[in-house]
C-alpha positions in Angstrom: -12.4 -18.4 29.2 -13.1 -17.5 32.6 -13.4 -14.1 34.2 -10.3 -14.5 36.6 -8.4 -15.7 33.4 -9.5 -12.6 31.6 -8.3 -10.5 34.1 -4.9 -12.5 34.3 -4.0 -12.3 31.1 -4.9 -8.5 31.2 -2.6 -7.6 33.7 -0.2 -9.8 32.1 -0.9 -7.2 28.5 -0.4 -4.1 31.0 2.7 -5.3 32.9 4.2 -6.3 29.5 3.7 -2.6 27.9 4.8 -1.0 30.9 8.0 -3.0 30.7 8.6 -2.4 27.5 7.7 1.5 28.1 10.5 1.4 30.2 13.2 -0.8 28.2 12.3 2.1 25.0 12.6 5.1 27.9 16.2 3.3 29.0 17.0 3.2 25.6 16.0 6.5 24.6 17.4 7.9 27.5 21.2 6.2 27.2 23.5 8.2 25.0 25.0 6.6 22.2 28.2 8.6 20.8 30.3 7.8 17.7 33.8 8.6 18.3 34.3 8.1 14.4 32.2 11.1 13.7 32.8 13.9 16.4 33.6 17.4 15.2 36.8 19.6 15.9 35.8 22.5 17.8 39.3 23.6 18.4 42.5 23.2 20.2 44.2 24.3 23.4 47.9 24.6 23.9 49.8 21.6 24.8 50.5 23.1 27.9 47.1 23.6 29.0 47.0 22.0 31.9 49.8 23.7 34.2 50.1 24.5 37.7 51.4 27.3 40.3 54.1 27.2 42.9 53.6 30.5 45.2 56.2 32.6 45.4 55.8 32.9 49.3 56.8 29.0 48.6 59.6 29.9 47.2 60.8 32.8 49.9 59.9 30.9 52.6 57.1 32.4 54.6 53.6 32.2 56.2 51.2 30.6 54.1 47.4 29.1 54.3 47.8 26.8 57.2 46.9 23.3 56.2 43.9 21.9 58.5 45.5 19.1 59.9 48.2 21.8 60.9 48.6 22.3 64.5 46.7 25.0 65.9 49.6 27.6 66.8 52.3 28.2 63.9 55.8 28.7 64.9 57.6 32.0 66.1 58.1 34.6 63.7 61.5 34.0 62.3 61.9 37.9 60.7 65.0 36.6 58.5 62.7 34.2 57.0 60.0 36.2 55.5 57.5 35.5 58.1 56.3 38.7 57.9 54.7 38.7 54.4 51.1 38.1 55.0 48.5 39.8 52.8 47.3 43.2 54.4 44.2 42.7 56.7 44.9 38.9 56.9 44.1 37.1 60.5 47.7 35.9 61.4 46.6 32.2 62.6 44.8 31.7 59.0 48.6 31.0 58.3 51.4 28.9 59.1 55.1 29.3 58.4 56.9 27.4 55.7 60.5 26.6 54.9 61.6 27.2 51.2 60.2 24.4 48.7 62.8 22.4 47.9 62.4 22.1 43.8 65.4 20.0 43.6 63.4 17.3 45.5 63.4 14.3 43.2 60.1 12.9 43.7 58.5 16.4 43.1 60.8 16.8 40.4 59.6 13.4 38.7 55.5 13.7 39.5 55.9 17.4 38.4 57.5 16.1 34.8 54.9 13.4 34.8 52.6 16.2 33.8 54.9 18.2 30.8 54.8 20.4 29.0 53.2 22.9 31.6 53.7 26.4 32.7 54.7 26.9 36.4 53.4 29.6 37.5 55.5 31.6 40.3 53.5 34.4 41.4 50.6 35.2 43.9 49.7 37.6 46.3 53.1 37.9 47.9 54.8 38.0 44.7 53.3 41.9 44.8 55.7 42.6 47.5 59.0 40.9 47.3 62.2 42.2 46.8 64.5 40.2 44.3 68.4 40.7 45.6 70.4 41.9 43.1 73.5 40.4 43.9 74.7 36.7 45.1 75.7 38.5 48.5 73.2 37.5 51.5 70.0 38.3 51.1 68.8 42.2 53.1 67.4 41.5 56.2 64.6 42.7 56.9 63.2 43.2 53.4 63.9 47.0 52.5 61.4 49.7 53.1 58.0 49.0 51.0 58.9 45.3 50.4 57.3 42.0 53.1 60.0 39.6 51.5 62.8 38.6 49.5 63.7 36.1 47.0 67.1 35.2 46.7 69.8 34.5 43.2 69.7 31.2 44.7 66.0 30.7 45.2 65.3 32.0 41.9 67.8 29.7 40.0 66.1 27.0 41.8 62.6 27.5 40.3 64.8 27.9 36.7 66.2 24.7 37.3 63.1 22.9 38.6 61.2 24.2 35.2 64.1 22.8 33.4 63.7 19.5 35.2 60.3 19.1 34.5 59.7 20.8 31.5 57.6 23.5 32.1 58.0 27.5 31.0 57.6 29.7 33.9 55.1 32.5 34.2 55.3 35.2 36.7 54.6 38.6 38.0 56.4 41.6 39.4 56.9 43.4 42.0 54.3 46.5 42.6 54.7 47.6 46.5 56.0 51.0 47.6 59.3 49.8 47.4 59.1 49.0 43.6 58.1 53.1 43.4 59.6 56.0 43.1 58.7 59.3 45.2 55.9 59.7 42.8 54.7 56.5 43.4 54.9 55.9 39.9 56.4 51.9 39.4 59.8 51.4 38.5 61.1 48.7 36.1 64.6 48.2 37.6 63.5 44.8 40.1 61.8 43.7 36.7 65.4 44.0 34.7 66.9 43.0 37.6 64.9 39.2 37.2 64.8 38.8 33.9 68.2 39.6 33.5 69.3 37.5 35.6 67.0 34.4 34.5 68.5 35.2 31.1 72.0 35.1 32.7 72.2 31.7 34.1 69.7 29.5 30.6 66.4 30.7 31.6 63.6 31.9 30.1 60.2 33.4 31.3 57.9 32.8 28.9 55.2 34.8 30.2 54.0 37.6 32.9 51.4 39.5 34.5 52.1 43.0 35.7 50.8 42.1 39.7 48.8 39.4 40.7 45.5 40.1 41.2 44.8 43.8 40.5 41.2 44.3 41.6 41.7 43.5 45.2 45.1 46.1 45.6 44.6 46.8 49.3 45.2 43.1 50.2 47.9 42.8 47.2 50.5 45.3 48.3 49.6 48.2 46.4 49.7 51.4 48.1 47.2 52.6 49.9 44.4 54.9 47.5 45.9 53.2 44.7 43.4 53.3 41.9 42.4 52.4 37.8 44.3 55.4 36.9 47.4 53.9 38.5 47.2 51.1 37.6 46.9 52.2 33.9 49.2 54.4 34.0 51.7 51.8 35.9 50.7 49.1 33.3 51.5 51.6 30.1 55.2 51.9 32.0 55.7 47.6 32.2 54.2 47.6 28.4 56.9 49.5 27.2 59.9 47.8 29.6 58.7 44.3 28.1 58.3 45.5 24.5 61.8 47.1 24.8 63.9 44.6 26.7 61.6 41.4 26.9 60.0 41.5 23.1 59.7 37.7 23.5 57.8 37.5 26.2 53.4 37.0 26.3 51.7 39.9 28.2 49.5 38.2 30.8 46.5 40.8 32.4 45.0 41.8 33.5 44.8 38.4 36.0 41.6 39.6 37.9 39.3 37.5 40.5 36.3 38.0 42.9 33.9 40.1 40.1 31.7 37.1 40.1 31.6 36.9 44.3 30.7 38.8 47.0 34.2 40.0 47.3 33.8 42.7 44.6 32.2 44.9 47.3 34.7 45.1 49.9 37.0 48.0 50.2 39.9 48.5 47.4 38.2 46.8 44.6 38.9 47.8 41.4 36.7 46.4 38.4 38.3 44.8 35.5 36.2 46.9 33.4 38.3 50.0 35.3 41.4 48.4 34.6 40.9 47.8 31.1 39.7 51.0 30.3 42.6 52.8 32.2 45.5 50.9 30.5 44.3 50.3 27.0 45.9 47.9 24.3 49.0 45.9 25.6 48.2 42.3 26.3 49.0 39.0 24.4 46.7 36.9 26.3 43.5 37.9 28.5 44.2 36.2 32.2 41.8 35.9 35.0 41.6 33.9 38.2 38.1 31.5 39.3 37.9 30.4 42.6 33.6 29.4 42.9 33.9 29.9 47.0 36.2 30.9 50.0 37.4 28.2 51.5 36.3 28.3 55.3 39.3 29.1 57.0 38.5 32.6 55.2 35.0 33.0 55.1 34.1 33.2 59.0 31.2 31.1 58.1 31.5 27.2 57.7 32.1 28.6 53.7 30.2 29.0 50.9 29.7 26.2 49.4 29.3 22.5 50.9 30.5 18.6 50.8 27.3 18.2 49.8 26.7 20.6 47.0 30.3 20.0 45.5 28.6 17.6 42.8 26.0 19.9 42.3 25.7 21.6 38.3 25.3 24.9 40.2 28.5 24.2 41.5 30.2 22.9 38.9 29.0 25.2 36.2 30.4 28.3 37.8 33.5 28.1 36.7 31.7 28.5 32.7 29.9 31.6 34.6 33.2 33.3 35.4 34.7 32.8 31.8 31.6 34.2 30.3 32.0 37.7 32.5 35.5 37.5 31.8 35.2 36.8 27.9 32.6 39.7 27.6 35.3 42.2 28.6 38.3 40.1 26.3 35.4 40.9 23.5 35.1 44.6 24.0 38.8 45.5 25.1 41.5 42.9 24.0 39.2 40.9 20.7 40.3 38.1 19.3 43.5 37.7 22.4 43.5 33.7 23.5 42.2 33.7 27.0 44.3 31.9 30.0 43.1 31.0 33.6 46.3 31.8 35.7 44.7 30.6 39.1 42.1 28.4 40.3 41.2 25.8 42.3 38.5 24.1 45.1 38.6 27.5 47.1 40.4 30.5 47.7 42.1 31.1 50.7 43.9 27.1 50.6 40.9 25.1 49.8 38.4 23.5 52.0 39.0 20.2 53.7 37.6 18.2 50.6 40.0 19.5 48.5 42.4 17.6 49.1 39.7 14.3 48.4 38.4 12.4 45.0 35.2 14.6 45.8 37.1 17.7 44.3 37.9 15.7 41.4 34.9 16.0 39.7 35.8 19.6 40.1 39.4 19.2 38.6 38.4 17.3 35.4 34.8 18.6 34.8 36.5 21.9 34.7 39.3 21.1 32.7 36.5 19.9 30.6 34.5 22.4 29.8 37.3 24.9 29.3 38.7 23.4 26.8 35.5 23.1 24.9 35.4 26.7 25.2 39.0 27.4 24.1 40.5 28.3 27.1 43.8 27.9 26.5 45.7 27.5 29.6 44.3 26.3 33.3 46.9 26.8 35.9 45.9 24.7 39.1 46.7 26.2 42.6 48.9 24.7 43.9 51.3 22.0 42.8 52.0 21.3 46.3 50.7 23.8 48.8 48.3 24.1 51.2 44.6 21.9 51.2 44.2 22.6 47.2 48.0 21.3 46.4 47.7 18.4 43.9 50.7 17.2 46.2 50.6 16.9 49.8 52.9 19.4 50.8 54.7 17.4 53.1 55.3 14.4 52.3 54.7 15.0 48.5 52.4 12.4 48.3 49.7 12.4 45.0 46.5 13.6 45.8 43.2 12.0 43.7 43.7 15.4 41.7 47.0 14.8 40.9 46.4 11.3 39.5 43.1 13.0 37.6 46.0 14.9 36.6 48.1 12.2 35.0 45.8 10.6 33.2 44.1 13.5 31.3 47.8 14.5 30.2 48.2 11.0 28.6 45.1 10.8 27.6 43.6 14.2 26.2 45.1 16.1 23.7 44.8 19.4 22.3 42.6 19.2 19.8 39.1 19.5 21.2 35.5 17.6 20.2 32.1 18.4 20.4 30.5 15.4 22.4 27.2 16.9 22.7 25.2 17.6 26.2 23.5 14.9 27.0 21.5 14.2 30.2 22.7 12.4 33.4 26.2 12.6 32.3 29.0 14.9 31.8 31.3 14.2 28.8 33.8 15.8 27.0 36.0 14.7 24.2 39.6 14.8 22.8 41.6 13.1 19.9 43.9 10.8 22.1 47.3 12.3 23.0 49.6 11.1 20.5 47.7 8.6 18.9 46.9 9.3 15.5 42.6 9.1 14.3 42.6 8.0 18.3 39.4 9.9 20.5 39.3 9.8 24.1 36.1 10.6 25.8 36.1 12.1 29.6 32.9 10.8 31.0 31.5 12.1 34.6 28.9 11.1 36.7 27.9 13.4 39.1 24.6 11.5 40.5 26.5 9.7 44.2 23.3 6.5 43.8 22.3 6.3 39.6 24.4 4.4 37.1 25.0 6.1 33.8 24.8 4.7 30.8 27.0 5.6 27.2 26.8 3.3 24.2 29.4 2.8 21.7 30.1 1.4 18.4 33.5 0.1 19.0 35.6 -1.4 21.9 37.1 1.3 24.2 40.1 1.4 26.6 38.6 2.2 30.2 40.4 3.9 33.1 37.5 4.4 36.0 38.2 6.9 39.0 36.4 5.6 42.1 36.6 5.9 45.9 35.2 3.7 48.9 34.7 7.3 50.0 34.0 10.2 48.1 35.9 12.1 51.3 38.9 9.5 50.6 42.1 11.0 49.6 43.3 7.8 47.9 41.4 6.8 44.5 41.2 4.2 42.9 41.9 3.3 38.5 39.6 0.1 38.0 39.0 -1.1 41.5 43.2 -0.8 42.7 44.5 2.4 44.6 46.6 4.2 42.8 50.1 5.2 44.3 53.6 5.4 44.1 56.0 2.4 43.9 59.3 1.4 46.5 61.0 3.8 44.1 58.5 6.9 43.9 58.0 4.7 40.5 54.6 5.8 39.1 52.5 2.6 38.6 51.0 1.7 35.0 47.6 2.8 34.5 46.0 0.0 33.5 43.1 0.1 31.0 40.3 -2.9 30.8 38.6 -3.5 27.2 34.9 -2.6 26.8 33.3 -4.2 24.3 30.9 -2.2 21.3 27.4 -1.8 22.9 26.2 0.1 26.3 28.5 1.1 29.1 27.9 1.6 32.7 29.6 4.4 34.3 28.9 3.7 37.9 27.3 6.7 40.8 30.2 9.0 41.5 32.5 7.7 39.3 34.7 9.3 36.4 35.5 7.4 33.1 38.0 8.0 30.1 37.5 5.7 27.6 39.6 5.8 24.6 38.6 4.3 21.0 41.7 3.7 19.4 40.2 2.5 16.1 38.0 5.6 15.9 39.5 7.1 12.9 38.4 10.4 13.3 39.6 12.4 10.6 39.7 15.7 12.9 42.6 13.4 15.0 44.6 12.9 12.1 
């Protein structure tokens, strides 16, 4: 043998090893998950994935303006509520609004697309409106201490609606000066007022808060030095009104935010740890609110947080860092109470401009994932239709790529939850299958925008892929076709295609459910 052939067919040994180095890393390095085999970790309600309608939508009134909103809103129109703006806000943050109409039948039918849910009617405003007491024409102005009113016939709307696509509404009352007596202490009579009349014409709330928000009181209508002893002591008071007149109904609180931002510093912050300790045992459920960033309209600063970073784990993950300050208190004040998320979304303050784009879908499902394998048990999306965040565009009610993310984890996830391990380069989560009996459906993310993920599994799956041209698109796409309404506002068929047993690709920036309906998983019987 010659030198130069030595040396040939010594390269040839080392490119041979290194390429087989590589085929065992890629191997190694590919998850492989058996559906057949996953363990229950627990269950969420069946109405875990719900949604909020703000009661300033439901008034009429100023809300986030959108950003492809023109730059000046219209003239104050005082017998429409236009007044109602959170204290301290910057006017031109907002634009006016006419009254949702919830008897709109293609909000009706994407809203029912999504049942069962809770519709959650509530927000900011909802600390300051007045509900009329009579069907006669509504005060105008609002009485002394209220920004707004909601009308019989506004009301009965949002009762209707929930019947229409049904949902179980959730809400808060009233706490501004006008809801007070000369003590300041709160009054129950605008609480009886509502529920008697929901009662009054079929409805039913199923579930409420005492005020939205409590830790940021200045900008939610309380009165001005309005502290944890107040609150506590205001809290004890609805406690009592709801055991008494409303025994059916879940205690929601406290429904706190901001105590893992900056915001916790600014003036009229109250901690939850205040609150809690000021109005002792009461609550059914624990509620707080996780919003990872202000959105920019509301920050001053181009926001805090980025196009770029919104696939990021730091990102991603904060919405786990939120629960675990929040469970922590649960734990040592309300143990053993199932805990709900009554607001979140993109950003506070409307979203940013990607909100309304697949690239907050990541955020939508990944966080819908992770929740649930936490036990969360309800994650009410802000807004159904409002605003940048809206999984509806609020004009034309047109799906965003949320609400399509939307669709197909109500078909497709159901409430009892799996453990499908952590495993590197991909995100997944699993479910048994929505009414599919020994059925598993696994959500599978890929958060890396230029590597392909790989997942193996033993049996053929069902695939429904989420992709966009652009990740700043707000259409998406189910297996290469856009997804969007038909002639009729028709919703199209989500189509699956067959994967066969063996390795699966789940392309850069794409998200994946695959279901295996022959898993037999006895935790999905």
């Amino acid at each position: 043998m010659t030198r130069s052939s030595g040396c040939k067919v010594g390269i040839g040994i080392v490119i041979a090893a290194l390429a087989a180095s590589h085929k065992a890393a890629a191997q190694v390095s590919t998850p492989s998950v058996d559906p057949s085999r996953l363990p229950r970790l627990g269950t969420v309600d069946e109405r875990f994935q719900s949604y909020n309608v703000e009661m300033v939508e439901v008034t009429g009134g100023r809300f986030w303006k959108p950003y492809k909103a023109s730059a000046s809103a219209p003239p104050n129109r005082g017998a429409d509520n236009t007044g109602n703006i959170p204290a301290g806000a910057k006017p031109d943050l907002y634009a006016y609004r006419e009254p949702i109409d919830l008897s709109n039948r293609r909000l009706r039918a994407l809203a029912a697309a999504l049942a069962p849910a809770y519709i959650r009617v509530s927000g900011t405003w909802a600390n300051s409106t007045y509900f009329a007491g009579s069907d006669a024409t509504p005060p105008t102005p609002p009485p002394d201490g209220f920004r707004a009113v909601l009308s019989r016939e506004r009301w009965r709307g949002v009762i209707d609606f929930a019947r229409a696509a049904g949902a179980e509404i959730v809400t808060s009352m009233a706490i501004s000066r006008g809801a007070r007596d000369a003590a300041g202490r709160w009054r129950s009579d605008q609480a009886r007022h509502l529920f008697d009349y929901t009662k009054s014409v079929g409805g039913r709330i199923a579930a409420a808060e005492f005020m939205n928000e409590p830790t940021l009181t200045a900008m939610g209508g309380a009165p001005t030095g309005y502290d944890a002893a107040a609150y506590g002591r205001d809290f004890k008071a609805f406690v009592a009104f709801i055991r008494d007149s409303e025994p059916d109904v879940i205690v929601l609180g406290p429904g706190s935010v901001g105590e893992t931002m900056a915001s916790q510093s600014s003036s009229g912050f109250i901690s939850t740890r205040d609150l809690l300790a000021a109005s002792g045992p009461g609550i059914d459920a624990f509620s707080y609110h996780h919003y990872g960033a202000l959105s920019q309209r509301c920050s001053g600063i181009p926001g805090q947080t980025t196009p770029e970073a919104a696939l990021s784990e730091a990102w991603l993950k904060s919405t786990e860092q939120t629960f675990a300050f929040y469970r922590s208190l649960r734990g040592e004040f309300a143990p053993g109470k199932p805990m709900w998320l009554t607001e979140t979304a993109e950003a506070a303050c409307g979203g940013n401009p990607w909100a309304a784009t697949f690239l907050d879908t990541f955020r939508y499902l990944d966080q819908l994932g992770r929740l649930a394998r936490a036990a969360v048990q309800i994650v009410a999306h802000n807004t159904l239709a409002a605003s940048d965040y809206g999984l509806l565009e609020e004009t034309t009610l047109r799906p965003r790529p949320n609400y399509w993310a939307a669709l197909l984890w109500r078909r497709l996830m159901g409430t009892t939850v799996l453990d499908a391990g952590v495993h590197e380069g991909i995100h997944l989560y699993a479910h048994c299958r929505w009414g599919a009996r020994g059925a598993v459906t696994l959500l599978a993310i890929n958060t890396d925008r230029t590597t392909t993920a790989m997942l193996r599994l033993p049996a053929a799956s069902e695939r429904y892929t989420l992709s966009a041209d652009d990740l700043q698109s707000d259409t998406v796409k189910l297996n290469g076709t856009v997804l969007e309404l038909g002639p009729n506002d028709d919703l199209p068929r989500l189509a699956a295609v067959t994967s066969p047993p063996g390795s699966i690709e789940i392309g850069p920036a794409t998200i994946a459910f695959l279901t295996v309906a022959d898993a037999k998983n006895p935790a999905c019987d």
